[in-house]
C-alpha positions as CSV (number, residue, x, y, z in Angstrom):
1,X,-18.6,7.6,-5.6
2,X,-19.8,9.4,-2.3
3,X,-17.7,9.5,1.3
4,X,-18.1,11.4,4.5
5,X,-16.1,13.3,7.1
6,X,-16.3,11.8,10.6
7,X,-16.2,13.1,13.8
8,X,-12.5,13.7,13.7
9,X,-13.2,15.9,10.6
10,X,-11.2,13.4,8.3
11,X,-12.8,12.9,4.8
12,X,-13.4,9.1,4.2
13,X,-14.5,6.8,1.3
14,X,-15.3,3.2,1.4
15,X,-13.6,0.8,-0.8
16,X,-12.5,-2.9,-0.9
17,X,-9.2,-4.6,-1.2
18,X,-8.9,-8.3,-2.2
19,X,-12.8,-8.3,-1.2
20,X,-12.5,-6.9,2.2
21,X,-14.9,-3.6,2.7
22,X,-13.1,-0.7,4.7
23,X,-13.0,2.9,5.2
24,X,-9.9,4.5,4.3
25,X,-8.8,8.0,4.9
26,X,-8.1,10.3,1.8
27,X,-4.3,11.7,2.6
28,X,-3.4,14.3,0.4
29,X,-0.3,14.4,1.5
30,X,0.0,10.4,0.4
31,X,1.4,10.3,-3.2
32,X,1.0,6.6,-3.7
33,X,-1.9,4.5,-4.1
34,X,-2.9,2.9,-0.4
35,X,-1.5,2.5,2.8
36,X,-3.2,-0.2,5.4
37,X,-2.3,-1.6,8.7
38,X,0.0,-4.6,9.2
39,X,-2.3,-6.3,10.7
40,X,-5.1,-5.8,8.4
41,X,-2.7,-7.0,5.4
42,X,-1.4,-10.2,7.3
43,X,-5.0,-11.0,6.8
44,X,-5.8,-9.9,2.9
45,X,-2.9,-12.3,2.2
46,X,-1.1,-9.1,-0.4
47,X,1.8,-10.1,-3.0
48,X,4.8,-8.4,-2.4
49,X,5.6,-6.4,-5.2
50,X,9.3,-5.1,-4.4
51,X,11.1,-2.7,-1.6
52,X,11.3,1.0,-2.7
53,X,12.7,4.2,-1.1
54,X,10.1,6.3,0.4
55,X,10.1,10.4,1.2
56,X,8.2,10.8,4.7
57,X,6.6,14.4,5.4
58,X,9.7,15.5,7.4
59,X,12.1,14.8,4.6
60,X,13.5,11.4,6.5
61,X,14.1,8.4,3.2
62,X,13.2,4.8,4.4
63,X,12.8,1.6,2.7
64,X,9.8,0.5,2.6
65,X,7.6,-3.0,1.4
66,X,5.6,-2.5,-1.5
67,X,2.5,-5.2,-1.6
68,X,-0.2,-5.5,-4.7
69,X,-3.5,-6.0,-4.1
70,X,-6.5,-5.8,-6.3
71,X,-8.8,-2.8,-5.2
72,X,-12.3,-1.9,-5.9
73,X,-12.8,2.0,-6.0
74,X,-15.9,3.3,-7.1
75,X,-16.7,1.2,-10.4
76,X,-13.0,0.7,-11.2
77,X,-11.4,-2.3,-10.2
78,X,-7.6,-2.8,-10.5
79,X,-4.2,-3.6,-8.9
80,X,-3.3,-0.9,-6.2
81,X,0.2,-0.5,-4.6
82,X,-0.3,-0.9,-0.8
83,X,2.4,0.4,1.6
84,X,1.9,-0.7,5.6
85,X,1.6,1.3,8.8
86,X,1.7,0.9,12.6
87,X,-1.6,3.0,12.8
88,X,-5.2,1.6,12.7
89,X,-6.0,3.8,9.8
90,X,-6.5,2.9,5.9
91,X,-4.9,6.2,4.0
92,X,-6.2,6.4,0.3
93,X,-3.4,8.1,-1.6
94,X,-3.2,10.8,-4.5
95,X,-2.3,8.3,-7.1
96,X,-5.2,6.2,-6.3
97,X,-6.9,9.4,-6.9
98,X,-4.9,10.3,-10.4
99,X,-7.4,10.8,-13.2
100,X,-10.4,11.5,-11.0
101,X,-12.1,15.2,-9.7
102,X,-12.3,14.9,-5.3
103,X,-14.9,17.7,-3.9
104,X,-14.5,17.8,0.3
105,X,-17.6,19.9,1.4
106,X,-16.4,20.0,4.9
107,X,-20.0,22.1,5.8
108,X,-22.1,19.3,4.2
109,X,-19.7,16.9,5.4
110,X,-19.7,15.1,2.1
111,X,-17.2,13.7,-0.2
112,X,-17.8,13.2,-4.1
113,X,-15.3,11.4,-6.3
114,X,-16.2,11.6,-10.3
C-alpha cells in the first residue's frame, strides 16, 4: 500500500470505510484504530460500539463514543474502531497500523505500508 505527504508535510494513505474513499492522516501519536469527523460519520451511518475512557496528548481522560465500521486498508478488510473529531481530518491510528512495517520518506515524499 503506497501514500504521500502533502503540502502541509503530513504523511497520508487512502482507504475506505463502509465504502466511502478518503484520505486519512497517519497519527503516531493515535494508539487506536481511526478517528473521522462527525460529520463525515453522521453520513457512513457507524454502529456504536460502547463509550470508553480516552488519554489525550496532554494527559486530560474524557469519555469518548466508540463507533465500528468496516474498513478497507490496503488488501485487508475488517471492522475498525472509529473515534470522532471536531476537525476536518481523518487520523489513521497505530493500531490500525499493528502487524504492518510504515516507511515515511519525507525527501521522496512517499509512504509504503507492507
Amino acid at each position: 500500500m503506497r501514500g504521500y505527504i502533502d503540502s502541509y508535510g503530513q504523511p497520508k494513505v487512502n482507504l475506505a470505510i463502509n465504502g466511502l474513499t478518503m484520505d486519512a492522516i497517519i497519527d503516531t501519536g493515535f494508539d487506536s484504530d481511526l478517528c473521522l469527523p462527525i460529520q463525515l460519520a453522521i453520513q457512513l451511518g457507524l454502529r456504536l460500539k460502547e463509550i470508553a475512557t480516552v488519554e489525550l496528548a496532554d494527559g486530560t481522560r474524557k469519555r469518548e463514543l466508540v463507533f465500528i465500521g468496516s474498513v478497507k486498508f490496503g488488501d485487508e478488510l475488517k471492522d475498525a474502531r472509529i473515534m470522532l473529531t471536531e476537525s476536518e481530518d481523518a487520523l489513521i491510528g497505530t493500531r490500525m497500523l499493528s502487524g504492518h512495517i510504515l516507511k515515511i520518506d519525507f525527501i521522496r515524499k512517499e509512504i509504503e505500508i507492507e
